[in-house]
C-alpha positions as CSV (number, residue, x, y, z in Angstrom):
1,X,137.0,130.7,128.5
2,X,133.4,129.4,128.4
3,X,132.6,126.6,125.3
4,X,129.6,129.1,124.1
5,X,132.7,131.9,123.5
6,X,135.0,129.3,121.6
7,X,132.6,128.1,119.7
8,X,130.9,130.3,116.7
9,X,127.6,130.8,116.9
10,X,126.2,129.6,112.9
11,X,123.5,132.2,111.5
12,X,121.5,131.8,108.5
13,X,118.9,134.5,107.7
14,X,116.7,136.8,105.1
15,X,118.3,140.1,104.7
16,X,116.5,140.9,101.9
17,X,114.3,139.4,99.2
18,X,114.1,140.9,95.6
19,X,112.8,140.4,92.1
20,X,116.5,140.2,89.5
21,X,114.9,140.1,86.9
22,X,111.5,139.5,84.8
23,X,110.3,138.9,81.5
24,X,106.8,138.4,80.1
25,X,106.4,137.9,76.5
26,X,103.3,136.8,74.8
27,X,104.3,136.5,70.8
28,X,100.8,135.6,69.4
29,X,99.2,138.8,70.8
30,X,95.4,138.9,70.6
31,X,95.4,136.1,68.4
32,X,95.9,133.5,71.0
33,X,92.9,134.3,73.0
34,X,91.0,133.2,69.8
35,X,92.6,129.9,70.7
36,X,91.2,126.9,72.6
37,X,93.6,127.4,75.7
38,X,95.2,123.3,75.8
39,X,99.1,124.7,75.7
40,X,101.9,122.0,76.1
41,X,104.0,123.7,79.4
42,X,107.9,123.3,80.1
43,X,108.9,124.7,83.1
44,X,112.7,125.0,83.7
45,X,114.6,125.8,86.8
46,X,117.8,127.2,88.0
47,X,119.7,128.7,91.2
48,X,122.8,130.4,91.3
49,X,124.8,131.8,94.4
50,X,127.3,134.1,94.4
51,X,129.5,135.8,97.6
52,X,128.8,139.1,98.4
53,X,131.2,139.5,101.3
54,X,132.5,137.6,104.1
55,X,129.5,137.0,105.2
56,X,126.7,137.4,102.8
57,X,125.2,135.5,99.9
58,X,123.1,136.4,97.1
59,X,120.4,133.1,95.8
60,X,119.3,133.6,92.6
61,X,116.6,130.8,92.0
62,X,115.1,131.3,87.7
63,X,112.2,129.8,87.0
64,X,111.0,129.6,83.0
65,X,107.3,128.9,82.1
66,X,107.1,128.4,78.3
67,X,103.4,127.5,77.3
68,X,103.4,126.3,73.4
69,X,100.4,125.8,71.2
70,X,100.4,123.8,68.0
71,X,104.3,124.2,68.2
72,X,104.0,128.3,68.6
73,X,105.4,129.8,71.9
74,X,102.3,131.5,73.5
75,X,103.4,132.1,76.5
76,X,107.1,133.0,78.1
77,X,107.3,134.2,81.3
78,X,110.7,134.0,83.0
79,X,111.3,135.2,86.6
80,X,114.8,135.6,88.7
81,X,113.8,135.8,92.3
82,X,117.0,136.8,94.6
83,X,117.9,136.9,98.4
84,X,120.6,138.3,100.2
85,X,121.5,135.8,103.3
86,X,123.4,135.9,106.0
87,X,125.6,133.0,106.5
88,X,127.6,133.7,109.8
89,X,130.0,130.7,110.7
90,X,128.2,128.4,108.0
91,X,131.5,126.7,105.9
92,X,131.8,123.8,103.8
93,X,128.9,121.4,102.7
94,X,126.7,123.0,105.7
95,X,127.2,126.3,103.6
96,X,126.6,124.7,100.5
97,X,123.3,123.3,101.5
98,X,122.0,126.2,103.0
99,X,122.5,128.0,99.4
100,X,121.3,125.1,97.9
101,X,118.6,123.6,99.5
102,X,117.5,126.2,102.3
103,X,117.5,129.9,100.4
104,X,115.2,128.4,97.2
105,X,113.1,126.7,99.5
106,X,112.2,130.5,101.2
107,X,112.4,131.9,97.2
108,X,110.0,130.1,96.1
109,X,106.9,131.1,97.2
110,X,107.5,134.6,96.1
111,X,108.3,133.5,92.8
112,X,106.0,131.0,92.5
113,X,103.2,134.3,93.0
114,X,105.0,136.0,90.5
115,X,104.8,133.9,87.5
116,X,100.7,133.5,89.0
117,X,100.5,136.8,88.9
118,X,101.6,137.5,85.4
119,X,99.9,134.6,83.7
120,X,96.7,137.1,85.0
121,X,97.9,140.0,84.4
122,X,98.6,139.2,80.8
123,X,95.1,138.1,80.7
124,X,95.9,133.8,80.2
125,X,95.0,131.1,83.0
126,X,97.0,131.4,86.3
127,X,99.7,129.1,86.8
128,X,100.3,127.3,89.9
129,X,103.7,125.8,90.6
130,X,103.7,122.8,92.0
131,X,106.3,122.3,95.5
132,X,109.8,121.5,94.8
133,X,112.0,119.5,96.9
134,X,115.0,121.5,96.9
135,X,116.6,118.8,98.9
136,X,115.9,116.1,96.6
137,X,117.5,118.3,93.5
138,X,120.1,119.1,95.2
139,X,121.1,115.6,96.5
140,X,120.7,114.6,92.7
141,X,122.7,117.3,91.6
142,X,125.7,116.2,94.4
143,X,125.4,112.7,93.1
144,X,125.9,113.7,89.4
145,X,129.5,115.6,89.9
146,X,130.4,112.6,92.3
147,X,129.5,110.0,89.4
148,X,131.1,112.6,87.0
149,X,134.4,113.2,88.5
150,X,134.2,109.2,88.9
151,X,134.0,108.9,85.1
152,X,137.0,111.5,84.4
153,X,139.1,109.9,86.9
154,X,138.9,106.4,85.2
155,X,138.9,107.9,81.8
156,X,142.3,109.2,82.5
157,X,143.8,106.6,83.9
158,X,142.8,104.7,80.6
């Protein structure tokens, strides 16, 4: 049998790329227009995965844009932008950082647009994401349960 047969050839791809989920809420209404436009911003991010099939994964990468002015929320625009991958032959921590790192790194432009696109459309400033290293959060993250589990094991052992 030749090597190429034994061996599994990995795949990680796009199958699809969808919008989950959006909200747009602007609470002031007309009111905030009135306003000098100098909002405080907090932008939150999450990503979820979840197994389809043997095979298939679906990325859901949430970003939160919250602009507040004198302590009022004027702005809340929330976006869940999704991907089904394929993840042939892909196991372990190889798996876990194509979830983690690779599939929000090909989200986020499209949801980065999004939320720039309804900032516009709602009639306020656009907004314009900066990059994220994906990598970087995710190393962070890893290091976190390491140092966590660390702490439970020698808190038990107390």
């Amino acid at each position: 049998m030749a090597e190429s047969e034994a061996t599994p050839k990995q795949q990680f791809g796009i199958q699809k790329i969808y919008v989950k989920d959006v909200s747009f809420e602007a609470p002031l209404g007309a009111t905030v227009f009135a306003k000098q436009w100098q909002p405080k911003v907090n932008v939150d991010m999450n990503t979820k995965n979840s197994k389809v099939n043997d095979e298939n994964f679906e990325v859901v990468l949430t970003i939160t844009v919250t602009a507040t002015l004198d302590e009022q929320t004027a702005l809340l625009i929330e976006v869940q932008q999704a991907g089904l991958f394929l993840a042939k032959g892909i196991e372990g921590e190889s798996l876990r950082q194509a979830l983690g790192i690779m599939a929000p790194n090909l989200l986020f432009p499209y949801i980065r647009e999004a939320i720039d696109s309804l900032a516009i459309k709602g009639g306020f400033p656009a907004i314009s994401l900066q990059p994220i290293n994906f990598e970087a959060l995710y190393r962070q993250a890893a290091q976190q349960a390491t140092q966590q589990s660390v702490n439970e094991m020698s808190s038990e052992s107390h």
